[in-house]
Legacy VTK file of the C-alpha trace (Angstrom):
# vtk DataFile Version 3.0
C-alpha trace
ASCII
DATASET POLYDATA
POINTS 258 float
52.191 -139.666 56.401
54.780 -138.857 53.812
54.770 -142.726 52.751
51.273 -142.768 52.428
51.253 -139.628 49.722
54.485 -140.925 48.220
52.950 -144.412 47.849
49.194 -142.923 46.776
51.150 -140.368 44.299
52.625 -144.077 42.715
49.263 -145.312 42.421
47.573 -142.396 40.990
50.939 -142.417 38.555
50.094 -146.429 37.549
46.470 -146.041 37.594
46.123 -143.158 35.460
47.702 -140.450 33.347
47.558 -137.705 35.628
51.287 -135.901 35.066
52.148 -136.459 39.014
55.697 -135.575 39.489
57.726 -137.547 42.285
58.356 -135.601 45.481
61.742 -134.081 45.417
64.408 -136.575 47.037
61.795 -139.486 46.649
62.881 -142.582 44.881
60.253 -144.319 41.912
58.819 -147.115 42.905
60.197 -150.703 41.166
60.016 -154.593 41.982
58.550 -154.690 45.510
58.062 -151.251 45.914
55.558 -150.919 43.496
53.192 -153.287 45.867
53.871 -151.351 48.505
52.084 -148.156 45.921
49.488 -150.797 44.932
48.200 -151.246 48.427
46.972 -147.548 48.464
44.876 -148.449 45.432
41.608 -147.015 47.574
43.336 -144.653 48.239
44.201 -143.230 44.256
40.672 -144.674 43.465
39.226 -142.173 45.727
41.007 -139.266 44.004
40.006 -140.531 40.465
36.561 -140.760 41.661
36.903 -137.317 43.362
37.606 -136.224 39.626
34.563 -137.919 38.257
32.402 -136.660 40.642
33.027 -133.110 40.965
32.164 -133.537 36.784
28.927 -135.008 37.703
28.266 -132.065 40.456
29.360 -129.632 38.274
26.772 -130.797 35.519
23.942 -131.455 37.937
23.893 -128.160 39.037
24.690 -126.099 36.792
21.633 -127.704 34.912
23.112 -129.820 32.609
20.234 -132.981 31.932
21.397 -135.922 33.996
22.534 -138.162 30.924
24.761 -135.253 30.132
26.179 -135.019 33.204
26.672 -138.613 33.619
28.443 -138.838 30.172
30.692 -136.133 30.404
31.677 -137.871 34.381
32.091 -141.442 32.972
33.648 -139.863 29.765
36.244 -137.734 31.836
37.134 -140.952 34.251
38.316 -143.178 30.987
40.551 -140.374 29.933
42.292 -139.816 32.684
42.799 -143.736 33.538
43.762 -143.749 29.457
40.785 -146.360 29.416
42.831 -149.306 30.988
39.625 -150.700 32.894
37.744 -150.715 30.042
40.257 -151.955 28.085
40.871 -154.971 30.559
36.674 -155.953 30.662
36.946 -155.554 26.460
39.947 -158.240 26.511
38.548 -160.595 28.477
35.139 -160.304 27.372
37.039 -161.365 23.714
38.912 -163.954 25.174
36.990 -166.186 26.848
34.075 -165.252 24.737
35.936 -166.480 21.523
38.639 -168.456 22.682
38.109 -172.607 23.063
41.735 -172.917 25.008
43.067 -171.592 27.647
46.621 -170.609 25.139
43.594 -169.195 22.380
42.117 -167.173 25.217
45.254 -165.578 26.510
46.252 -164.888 22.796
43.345 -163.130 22.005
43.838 -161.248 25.369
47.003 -159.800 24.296
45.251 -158.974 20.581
45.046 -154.999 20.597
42.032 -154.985 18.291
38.452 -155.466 19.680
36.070 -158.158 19.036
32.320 -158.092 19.126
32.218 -159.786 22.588
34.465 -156.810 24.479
32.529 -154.497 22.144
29.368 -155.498 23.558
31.030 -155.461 26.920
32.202 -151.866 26.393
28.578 -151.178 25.428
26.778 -152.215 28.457
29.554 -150.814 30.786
29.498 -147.632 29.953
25.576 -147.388 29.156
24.949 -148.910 33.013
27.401 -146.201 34.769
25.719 -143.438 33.077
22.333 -145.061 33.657
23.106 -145.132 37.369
25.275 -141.916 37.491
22.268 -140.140 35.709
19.868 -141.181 38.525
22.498 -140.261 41.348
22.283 -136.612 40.020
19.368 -135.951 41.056
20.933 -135.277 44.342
24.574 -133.616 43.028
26.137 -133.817 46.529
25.157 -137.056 47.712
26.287 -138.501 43.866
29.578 -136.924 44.730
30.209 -138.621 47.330
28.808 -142.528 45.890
31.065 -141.726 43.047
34.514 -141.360 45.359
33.498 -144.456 47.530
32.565 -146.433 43.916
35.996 -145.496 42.483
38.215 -146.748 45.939
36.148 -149.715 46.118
36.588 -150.878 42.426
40.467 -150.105 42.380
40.668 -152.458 45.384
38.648 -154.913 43.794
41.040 -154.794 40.602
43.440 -155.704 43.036
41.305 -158.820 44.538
42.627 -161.566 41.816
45.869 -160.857 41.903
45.811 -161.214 45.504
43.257 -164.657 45.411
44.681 -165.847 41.859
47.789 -166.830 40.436
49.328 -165.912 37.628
48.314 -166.910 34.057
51.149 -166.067 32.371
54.536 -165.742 33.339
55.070 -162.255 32.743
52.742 -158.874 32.385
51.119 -157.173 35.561
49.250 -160.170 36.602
52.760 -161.200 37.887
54.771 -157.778 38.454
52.164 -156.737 40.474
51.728 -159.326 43.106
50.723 -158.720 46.539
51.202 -160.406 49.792
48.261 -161.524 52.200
49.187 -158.636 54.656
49.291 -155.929 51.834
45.951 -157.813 50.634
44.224 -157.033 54.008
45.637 -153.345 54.488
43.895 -153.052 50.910
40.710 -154.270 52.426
40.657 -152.217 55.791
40.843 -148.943 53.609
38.127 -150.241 51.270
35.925 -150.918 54.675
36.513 -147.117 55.568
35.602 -145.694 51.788
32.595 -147.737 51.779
31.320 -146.844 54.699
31.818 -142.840 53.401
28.103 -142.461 52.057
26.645 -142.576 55.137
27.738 -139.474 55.768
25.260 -138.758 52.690
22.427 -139.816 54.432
22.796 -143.198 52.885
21.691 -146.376 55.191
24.251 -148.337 56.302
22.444 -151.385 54.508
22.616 -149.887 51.566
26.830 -149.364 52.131
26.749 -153.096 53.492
24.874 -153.836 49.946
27.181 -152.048 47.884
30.051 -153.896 48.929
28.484 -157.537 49.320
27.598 -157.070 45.339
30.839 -155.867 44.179
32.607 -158.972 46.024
30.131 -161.187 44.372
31.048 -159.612 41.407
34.367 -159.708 41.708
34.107 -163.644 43.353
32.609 -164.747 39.975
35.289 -163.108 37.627
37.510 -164.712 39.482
35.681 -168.081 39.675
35.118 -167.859 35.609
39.104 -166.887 35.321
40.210 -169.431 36.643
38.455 -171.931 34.463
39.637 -170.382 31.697
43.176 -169.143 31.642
43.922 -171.163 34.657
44.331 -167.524 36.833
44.883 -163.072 36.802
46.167 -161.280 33.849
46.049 -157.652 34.293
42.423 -157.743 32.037
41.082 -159.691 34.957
42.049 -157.128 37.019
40.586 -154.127 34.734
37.208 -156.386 34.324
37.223 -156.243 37.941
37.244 -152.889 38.439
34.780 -152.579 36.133
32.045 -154.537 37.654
32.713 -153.364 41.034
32.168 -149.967 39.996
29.162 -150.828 38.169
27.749 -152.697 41.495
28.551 -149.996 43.760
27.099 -147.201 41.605
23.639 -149.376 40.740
22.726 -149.995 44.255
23.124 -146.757 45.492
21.438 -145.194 42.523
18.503 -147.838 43.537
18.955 -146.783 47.119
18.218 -143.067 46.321
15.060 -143.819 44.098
LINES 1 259
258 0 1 2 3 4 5 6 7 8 9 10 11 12 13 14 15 16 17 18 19 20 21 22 23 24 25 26 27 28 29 30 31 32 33 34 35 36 37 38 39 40 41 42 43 44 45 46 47 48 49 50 51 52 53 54 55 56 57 58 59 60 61 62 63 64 65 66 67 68 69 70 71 72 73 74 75 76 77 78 79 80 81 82 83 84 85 86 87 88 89 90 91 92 93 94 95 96 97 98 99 100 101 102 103 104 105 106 107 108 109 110 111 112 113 114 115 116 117 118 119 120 121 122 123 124 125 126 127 128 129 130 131 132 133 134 135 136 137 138 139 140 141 142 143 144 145 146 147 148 149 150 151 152 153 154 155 156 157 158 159 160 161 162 163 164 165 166 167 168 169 170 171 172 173 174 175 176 177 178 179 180 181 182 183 184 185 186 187 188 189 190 191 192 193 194 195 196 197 198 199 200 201 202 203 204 205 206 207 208 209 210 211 212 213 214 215 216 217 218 219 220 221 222 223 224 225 226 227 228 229 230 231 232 233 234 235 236 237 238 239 240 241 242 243 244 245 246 247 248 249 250 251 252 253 254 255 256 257
């Protein structure tokens, strides 16, 4: 049990900027340690939703109006990861939107300013999570708990082409943070348990089944469309990841309670 919290406390630390101090007499994680943390990435995903969530709950009712709500949840979420999902989809929206090489794509990957293509990106990312978070309001409780099962399903799914993809470059996160096949499945046994969480919301389990079938096919074609064009996972593949995931999860259950 202690591993688990020491190795979910590393994963909250990498994941976001939440000040979480190491346990007294516990070493920091480094080289391939820091998979080990990575493998709990449901795990921190379900605490950062937690976060989110209990925003959105908060908002709904206390009578905030539902765009409100959703904004100041989807608002709160980017802070606290220090916006390094969004900042991923942004960069790879740029670079294989304006790049005509693979080398031109990973170069404008690594530029730090923003382009019209991961602007645009940005745009409909955050307008479809509040879209869908504003609908889940409508029922504050159940929302609470869509919105902890969306965030451990899309932090696993960040994690999906670094496991299924190699490397495009040879260094940055895409190859510090590799994970093995085992640590890859562990990964996707908790992700089975968090998705299946809403049904304890009243949700169907089709609806769960859905959830999770359309953030793999999300995640499936990133990967598909990565590898064409850089040839592999940076760490931007893995925020754009996350990013649709979390979009597909919080859609169909936002369709499922309408």
């Amino acid at each position: 049990m202690i591993g688990l919290i020491d190795e979910t406390a590393e994963a909250l630390r990498f994941f976001s900027r939440l000040p979480i101090p190491l346990r007294p007499g516990a070493a920091a994680f480094s080289g391939p340690a820091f998979s080990l943390a990575l493998r709990r990435a449901p795990f921190a995903g379900a605490v950062l939703g937690l976060l989110s969530g209990l925003v959105l709950f908060v908002g709904a009712t206390a009578g905030a109006p539902a765009q409100v709500a959703a904004w100041l949840a989807v608002g709160l979420g980017a802070f606290v990861t220090g916006a390094m999902h969004e900042d991923g989809l942004a960069d790879v929206a740029d670079g294989f939107g304006g790049g005509y090489t693979r080398e031109r794509r990973l170069e404008i990957m690594r530029d730090s300013r923003i382009g019209a293509f991961g602007a645009a990106a940005l745009i409909l990312s955050f307008g479809l999570r509040v879209a869908a978070l504003a609908a889940l309001s409508a029922a504050p409780a159940r929302a609470l708990v869509v919105v902890v099962a969306a965030g451990a399903i899309s932090r696993a799914a960040c994690l999906a082409p670094v496991v299924l993809l190699p490397p495009a470059r040879s260094d940055g996160l895409g190859r510090a943070a590799a994970l093995s096949r085992a640590q890859g499945r562990e990964v996707l046994l908790a992700t089975l348990g968090f998705a299946a969480t809403p049904l304890l919301a009243g949700f169907s389990l089709t609806a769960c089944a859905l959830a999770l079938l359309c953030a793999g096919l999300a995640v499936r074609a990133l990967n598909a469309w990565a590898q064409s064009m850089i040839g592999g996972q940076t760490g931007d593949v893995a925020g754009a990841a996350q990013q649709l995931a979390e979009i597909a999860v919080l859609a169909v259950f936002a369709g499922a309670l309408a």
